[in-house]
C-alpha positions in Angstrom: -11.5 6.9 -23.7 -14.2 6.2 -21.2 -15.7 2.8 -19.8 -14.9 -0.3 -21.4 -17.0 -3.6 -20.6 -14.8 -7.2 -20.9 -14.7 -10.5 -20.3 -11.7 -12.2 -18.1 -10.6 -15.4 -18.6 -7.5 -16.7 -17.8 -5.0 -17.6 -14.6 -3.7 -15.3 -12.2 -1.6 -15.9 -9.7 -1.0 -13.8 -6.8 2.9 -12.8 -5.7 2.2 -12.3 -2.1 0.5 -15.6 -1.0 2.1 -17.5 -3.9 -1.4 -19.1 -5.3 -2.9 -19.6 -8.6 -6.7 -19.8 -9.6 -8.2 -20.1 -13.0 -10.6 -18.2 -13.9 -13.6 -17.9 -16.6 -16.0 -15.9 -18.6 -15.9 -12.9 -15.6 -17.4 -9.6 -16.4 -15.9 -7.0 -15.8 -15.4 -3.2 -16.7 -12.6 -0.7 -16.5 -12.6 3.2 -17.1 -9.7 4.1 -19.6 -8.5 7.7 -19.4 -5.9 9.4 -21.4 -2.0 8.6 -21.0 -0.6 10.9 -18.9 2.9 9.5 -17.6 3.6 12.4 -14.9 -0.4 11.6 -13.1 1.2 8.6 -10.7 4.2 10.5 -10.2 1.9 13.6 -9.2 -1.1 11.4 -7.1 2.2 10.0 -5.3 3.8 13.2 -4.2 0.1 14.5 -3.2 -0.1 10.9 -0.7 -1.0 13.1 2.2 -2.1 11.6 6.0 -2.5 13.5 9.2 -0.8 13.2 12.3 -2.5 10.6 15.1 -3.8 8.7 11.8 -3.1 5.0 11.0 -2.4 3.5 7.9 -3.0 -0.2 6.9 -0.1 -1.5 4.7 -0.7 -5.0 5.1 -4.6 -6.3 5.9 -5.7 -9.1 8.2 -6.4 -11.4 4.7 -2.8 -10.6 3.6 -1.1 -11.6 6.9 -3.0 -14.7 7.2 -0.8 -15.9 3.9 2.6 -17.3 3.6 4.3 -13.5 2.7 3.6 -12.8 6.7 6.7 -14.0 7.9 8.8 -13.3 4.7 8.6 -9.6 4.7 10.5 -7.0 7.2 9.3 -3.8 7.8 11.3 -0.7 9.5 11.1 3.0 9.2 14.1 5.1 7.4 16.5 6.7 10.2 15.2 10.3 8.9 11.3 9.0 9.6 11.8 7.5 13.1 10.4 11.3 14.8 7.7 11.5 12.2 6.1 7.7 12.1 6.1 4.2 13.3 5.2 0.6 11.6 4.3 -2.0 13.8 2.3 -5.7 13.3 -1.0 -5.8 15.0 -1.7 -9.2 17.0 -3.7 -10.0 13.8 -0.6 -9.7 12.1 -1.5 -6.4 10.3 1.1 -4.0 9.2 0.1 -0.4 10.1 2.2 3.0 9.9 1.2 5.4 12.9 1.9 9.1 12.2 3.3 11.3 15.2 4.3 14.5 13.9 4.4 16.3 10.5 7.3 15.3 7.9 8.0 13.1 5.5 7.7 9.2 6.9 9.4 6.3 4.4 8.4 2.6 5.6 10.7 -0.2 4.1 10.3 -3.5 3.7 12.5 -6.4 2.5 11.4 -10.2 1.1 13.4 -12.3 3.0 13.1 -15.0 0.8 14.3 -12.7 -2.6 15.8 -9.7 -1.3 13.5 -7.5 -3.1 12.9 -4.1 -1.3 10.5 -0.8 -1.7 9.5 1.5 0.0 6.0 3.5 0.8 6.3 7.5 1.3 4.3 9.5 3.3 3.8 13.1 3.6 2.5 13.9 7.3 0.4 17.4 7.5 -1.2 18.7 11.2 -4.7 17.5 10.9 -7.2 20.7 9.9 -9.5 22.0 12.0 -13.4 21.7 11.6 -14.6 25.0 13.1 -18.6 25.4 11.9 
């Protein structure tokens, strides 16, 4: 347990834009806590975001690859009331949040037929009375 200093060499290769780089002799350091398998489950469930707020799913770097025409992205029938996702001109994939609920945005790789899914709990924004 606690932060652990490496060195990365190797080649990665990156499943959205479909590139591969080599790389060598990179520092780098991680922090290593202790297994707990329900802690995604839990940070997951917790994924909170208010109404009028805007979430990025897909950046301006990401659309600007080969992936940006190959994905599909709609809202599950139950979500349509609680959120919308939309591409920017940039070609930016964003969620908007319009009222409280549970929002799920899909998406679908055209070119495999893999699909997921991103779930959103919506909660009224609070209000900052000093």
């Amino acid at each position: 347990m606690g932060e652990k200093n490496f060195t990365v060499s190797g080649v990665v290769s990156s499943g959205l834009s479909g590139a591969s780089a080599y790389i060598d002799s990179v520092p780098a350091s991680t922090y290593v806590v202790p297994y707990d398998p329900e802690f995604l489950t839990k940070a997951l469930k917790d994924w909170r975001v208010d109404i009028g707020e805007k979430f990025v799913i897909t950046d301006r770097d990401q659309a600007l690859s080969h992936a940006k025409k190959r994905y599909k992205w709609s809202v599950a029938p139950k979500s349509e009331d609680v959120c919308a996702v939309y591409k920017t001109k940039k070609g930016e994939v964003k969620a908007k949040f319009n009222d409280y609920g549970e929002c799920t945005v899909r998406w679908l790789d055209r070119k495999s037929a893999e699909e997921g899914k991103y779930t959103f709990i919506v909660t009224k924004p609070k209000l900052n009375i000093d």
